[in-house]
C-alpha positions as CSV (number, residue, x, y, z in Angstrom):
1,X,108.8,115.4,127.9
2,X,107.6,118.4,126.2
3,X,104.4,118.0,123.9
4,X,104.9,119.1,120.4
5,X,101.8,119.8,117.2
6,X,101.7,119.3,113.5
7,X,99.2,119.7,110.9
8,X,99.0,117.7,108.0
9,X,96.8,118.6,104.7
10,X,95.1,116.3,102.9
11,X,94.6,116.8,99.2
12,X,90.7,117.1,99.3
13,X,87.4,116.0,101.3
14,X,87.3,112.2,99.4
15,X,91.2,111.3,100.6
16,X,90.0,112.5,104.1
17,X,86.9,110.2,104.3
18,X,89.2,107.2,103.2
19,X,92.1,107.7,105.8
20,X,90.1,108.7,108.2
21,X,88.0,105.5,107.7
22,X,83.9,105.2,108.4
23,X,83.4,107.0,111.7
24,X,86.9,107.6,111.9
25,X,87.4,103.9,112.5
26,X,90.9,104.0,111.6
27,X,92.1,107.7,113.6
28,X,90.6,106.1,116.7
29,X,93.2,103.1,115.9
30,X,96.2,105.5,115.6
31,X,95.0,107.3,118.6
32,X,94.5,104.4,120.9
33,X,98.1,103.2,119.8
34,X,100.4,105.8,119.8
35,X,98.4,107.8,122.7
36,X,98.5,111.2,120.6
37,X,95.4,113.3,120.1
38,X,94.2,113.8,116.7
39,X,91.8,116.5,115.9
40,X,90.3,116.0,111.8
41,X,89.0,119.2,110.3
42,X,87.6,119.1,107.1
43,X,90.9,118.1,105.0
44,X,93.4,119.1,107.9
45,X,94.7,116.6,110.5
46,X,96.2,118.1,113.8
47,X,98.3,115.5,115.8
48,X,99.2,116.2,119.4
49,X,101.6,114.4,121.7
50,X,105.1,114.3,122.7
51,X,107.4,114.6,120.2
52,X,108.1,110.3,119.3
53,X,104.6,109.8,119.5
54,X,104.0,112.7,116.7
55,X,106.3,111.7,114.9
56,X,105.6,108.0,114.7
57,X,101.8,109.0,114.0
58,X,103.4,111.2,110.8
59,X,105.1,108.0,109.5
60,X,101.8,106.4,110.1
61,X,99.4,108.9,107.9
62,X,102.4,109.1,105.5
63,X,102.5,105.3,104.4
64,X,98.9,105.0,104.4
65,X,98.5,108.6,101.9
66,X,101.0,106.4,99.9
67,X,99.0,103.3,99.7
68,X,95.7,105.6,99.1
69,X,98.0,107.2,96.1
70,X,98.7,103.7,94.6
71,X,94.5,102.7,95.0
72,X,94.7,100.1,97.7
73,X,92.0,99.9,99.5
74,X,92.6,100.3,103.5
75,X,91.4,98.1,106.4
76,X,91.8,97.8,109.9
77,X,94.3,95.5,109.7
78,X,96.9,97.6,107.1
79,X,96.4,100.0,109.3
80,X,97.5,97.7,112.5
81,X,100.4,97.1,109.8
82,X,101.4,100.6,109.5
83,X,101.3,101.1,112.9
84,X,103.9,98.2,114.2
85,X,106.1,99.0,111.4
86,X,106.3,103.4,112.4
87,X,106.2,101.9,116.4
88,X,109.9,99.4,116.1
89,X,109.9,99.5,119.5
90,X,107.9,99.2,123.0
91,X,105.3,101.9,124.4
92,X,105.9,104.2,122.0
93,X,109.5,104.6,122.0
94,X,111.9,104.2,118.6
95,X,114.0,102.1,118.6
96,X,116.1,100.6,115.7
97,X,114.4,98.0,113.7
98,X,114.1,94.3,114.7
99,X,116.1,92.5,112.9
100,X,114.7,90.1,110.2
101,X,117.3,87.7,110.6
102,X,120.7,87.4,111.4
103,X,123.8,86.4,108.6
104,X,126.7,84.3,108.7
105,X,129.1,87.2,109.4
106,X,127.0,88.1,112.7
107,X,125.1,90.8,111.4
108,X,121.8,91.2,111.0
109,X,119.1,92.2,108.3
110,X,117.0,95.0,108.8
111,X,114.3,96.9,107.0
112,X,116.2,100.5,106.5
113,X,113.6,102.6,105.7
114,X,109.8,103.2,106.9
115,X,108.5,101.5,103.5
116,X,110.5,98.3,104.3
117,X,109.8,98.4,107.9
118,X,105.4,98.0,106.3
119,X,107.1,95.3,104.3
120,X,108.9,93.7,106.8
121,X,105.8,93.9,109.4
122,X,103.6,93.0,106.5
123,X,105.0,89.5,106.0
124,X,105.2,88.2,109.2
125,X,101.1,89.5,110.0
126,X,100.1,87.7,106.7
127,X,100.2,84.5,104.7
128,X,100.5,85.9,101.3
129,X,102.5,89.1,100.5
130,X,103.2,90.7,97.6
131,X,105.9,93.2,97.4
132,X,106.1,95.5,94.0
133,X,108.7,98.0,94.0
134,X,111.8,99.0,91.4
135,X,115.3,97.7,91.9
136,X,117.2,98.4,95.0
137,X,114.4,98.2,97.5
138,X,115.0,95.3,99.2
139,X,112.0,93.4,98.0
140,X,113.6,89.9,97.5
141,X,116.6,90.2,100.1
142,X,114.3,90.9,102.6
143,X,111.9,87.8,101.5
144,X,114.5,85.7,101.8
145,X,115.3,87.4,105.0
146,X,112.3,86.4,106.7
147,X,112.2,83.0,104.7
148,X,115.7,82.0,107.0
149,X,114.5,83.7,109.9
150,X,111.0,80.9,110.0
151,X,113.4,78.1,108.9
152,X,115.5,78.7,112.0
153,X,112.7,79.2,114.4
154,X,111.0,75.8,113.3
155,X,107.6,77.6,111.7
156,X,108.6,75.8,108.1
157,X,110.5,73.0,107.4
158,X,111.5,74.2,103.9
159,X,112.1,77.4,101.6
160,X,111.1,77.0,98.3
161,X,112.6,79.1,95.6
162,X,110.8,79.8,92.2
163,X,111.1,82.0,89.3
164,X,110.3,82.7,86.1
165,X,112.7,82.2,83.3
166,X,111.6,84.6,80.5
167,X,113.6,87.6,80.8
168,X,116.7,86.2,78.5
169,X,113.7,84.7,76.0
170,X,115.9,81.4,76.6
171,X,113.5,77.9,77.2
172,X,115.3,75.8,80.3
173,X,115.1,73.0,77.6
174,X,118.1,75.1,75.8
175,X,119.9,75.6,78.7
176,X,123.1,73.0,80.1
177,X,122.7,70.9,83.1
178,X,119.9,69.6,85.3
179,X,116.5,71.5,86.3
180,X,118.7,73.2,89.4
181,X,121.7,74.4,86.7
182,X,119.2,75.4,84.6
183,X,117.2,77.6,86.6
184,X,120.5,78.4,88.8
185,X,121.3,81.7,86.4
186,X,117.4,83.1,87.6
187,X,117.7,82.2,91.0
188,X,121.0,84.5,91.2
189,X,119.7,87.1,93.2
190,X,118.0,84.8,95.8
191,X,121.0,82.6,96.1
192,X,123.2,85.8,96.7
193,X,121.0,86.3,99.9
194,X,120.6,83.0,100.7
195,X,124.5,82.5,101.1
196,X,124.5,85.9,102.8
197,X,122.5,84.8,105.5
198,X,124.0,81.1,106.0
199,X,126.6,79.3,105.4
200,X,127.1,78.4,101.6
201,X,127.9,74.8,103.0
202,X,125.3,74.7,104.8
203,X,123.2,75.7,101.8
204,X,124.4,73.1,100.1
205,X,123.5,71.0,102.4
206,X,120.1,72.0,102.7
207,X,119.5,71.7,99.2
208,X,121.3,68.3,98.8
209,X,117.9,67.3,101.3
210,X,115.3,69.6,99.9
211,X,115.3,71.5,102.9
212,X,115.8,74.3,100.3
213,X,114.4,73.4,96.7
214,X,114.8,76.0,93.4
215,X,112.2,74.7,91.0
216,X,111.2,76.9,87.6
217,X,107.7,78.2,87.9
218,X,105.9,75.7,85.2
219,X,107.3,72.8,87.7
220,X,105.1,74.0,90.5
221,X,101.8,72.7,88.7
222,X,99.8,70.1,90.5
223,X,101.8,70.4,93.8
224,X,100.6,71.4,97.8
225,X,103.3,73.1,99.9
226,X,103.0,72.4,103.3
227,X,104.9,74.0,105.9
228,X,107.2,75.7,103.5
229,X,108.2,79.2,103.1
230,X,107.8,80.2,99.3
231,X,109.2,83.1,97.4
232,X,108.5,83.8,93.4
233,X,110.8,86.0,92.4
234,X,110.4,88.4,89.5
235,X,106.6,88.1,89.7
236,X,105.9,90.8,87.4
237,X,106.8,87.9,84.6
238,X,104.3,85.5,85.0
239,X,100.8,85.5,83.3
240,X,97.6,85.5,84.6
241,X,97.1,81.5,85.2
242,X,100.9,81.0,85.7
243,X,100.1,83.8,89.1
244,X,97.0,82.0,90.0
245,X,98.6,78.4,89.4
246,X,101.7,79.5,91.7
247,X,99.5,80.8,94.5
248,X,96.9,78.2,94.9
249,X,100.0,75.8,95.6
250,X,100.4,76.8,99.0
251,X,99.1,74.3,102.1
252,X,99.1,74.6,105.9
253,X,101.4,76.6,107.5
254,X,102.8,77.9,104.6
255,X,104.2,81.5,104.0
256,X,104.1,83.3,100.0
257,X,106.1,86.3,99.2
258,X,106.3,86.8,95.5
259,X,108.0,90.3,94.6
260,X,108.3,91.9,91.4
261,X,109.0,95.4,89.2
262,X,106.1,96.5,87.0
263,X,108.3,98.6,85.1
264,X,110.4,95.9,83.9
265,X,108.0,93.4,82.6
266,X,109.2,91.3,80.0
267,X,106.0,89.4,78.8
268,X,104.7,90.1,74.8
269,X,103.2,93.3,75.0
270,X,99.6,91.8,74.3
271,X,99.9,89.5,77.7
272,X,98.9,91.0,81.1
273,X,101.1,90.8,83.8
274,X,99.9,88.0,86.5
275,X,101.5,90.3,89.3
276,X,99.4,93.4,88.4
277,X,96.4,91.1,88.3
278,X,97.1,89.8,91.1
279,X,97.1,92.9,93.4
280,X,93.9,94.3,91.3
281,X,92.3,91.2,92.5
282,X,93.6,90.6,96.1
283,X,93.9,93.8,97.6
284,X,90.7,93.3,99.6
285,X,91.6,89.5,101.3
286,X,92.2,89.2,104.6
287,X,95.1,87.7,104.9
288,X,96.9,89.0,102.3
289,X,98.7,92.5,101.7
290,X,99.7,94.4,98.8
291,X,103.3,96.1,99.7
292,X,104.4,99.3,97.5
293,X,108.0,100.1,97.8
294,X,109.4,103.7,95.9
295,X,112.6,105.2,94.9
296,X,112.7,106.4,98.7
297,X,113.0,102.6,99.6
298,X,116.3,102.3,97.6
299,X,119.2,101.0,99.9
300,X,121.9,100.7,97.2
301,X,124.3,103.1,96.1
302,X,122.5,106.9,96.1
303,X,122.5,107.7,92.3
304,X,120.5,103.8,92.3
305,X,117.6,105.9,93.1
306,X,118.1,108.9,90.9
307,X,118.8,106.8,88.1
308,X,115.6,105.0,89.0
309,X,113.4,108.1,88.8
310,X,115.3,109.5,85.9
311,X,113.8,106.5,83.7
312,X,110.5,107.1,85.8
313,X,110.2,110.2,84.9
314,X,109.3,109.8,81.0
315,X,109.0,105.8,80.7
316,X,105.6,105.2,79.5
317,X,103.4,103.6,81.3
318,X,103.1,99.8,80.9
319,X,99.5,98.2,80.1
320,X,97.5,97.9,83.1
């Protein structure tokens, strides 16, 4: 197989020093993985190897520039991350995504693009994940994706399904029927993968013996989840001690994945978004990973993503 070269440039000295790691901690690690040889000069990276390899290690540098851009801090182990997600495959070699789980029609659900492929990888190495990203990216089809996925293999024994119900400014109280037709109109978009994935009877079924529970996010006080895969949805629209409330729920064996849009919070404007909090806080804990999705993680219809950056482009900024 014939060897190919590229050369990447960094924007300046201090990006180098933090991708590179201390002593080039974390080149050695793409190195030693992908078996390409990486020379660093000053704020240029040359990467040598056959042409997968190169290419993989690219994908690599390119994911973790992004994370750099967005202020998260790197570590050995987002870079392990990074590295499993470019690999999708054996010694080296591309191959097409594992599947996160398979759906009642036979097919199977899997990360499309090299930002859900981090996402993807990032949730199954960690116990808490949070995923913030605009519409379109996959953030909560994917969740529930991998939520299935554990039920099926026997590593939980339940999904739990929560969300906040702010965005219609609506109380439940207001709303017909009991807690689950209350909170039913919220849970839309997690249902909508749910029955995607299995059987709608059978997801009836399942929630007929709390094998699968929807519960509204102020229900979740005073509660330990055990051995239960739990997703908050719309994360971006809970407060400070409603995020640190819903995360100090979870109890052995248990898996969070709360996902969110910081563009679309829906909170008074004086009130601080628990998600943002959350990932200013967390970013450093083992065990837990802050995923970034983009416009170029958008898997709906193609003017989805340039309608996304259109309002990107002069939406002011949110409070931080």
């Amino acid at each position: 197989m014939n060897d190919t070269s590229i050369t990447l440039t960094l924007n300046d000295r201090d990006e180098a020093v933090l991708l590179f790691g201390q002593r080039d901690q974390y080149l050695r690690l793409i190195r030693d993985a992908l078996g390409v040889r990486i020379i660093a000069r000053g704020d240029t990276v040359q990467i040598d190897g056959d042409q997968p390899s190169v290419d993989q290690a690219e994908r690599v540098f390119a994911q973790l520039r992004q994370m750099l851009q967005r202020q998260q801090t790197l570590t050995a182990e987002t870079v392990r991350t990074a590295l499993a997600a470019a690999q999708g495959g054996e010694n080296g070699i591309p191959a097409v995504p594992a599947p996160v789980t398979a759906m009642a029609n036979n097919r199977s659900v899997r990360p499309r693009t090299d930002g859900q492929a981090f996402y993807v990888q990032a949730m199954k190495d960690n116990d808490v994940t949070l995923a913030i990203g605009p519409a379109g990216t996959g953030k909560t089809y994917l969740a529930v994706g991998m939520a299935v996925n554990m039920l099926r293999q026997g590593a939980v024994k339940r999904i739990v399904l929560v969300r906040p119900a702010v965005e219609a400014g609506e109380k439940l109280g207001y709303l017909p029927g009991d807690v689950v037709a209350k909170i039913n109109p919220y849970l839309r978009p997690l249902f909508d993968g749910l029955n995607d994935m299995m059987e709608p009877e059978q997801v009836k079924r399942y929630m007929d013996s709390d094998i699968i529970e929807v519960a509204p996010l102020a229900f979740m006080r005073g509660r330990t989840l055990n051995h239960s895969a739990i997703i908050l949805d719309e994360g971006q629209n809970t407060t400070v001690p409603q995020m640190k409330m819903f995360l100090t729920r979870m109890g052995h064996g248990s898996k969070i994945i709360v996902t969110g849009d910081v563009t679309q919070i829906d909170l008074p404007a004086n009130m601080r978004s628990g998600l943002i909090d959350a990932a200013d806080r967390l970013g450093r804990l083992e065990r837990i990973a802050i995923v970034y999705l983009t416009e170029h993680d958008i898997v709906r219809h193609p003017l989805v993503q340039k309608i996304v950056k259109a309002y990107e482009d002069d939406k002011p900024r949110r409070r931080k």
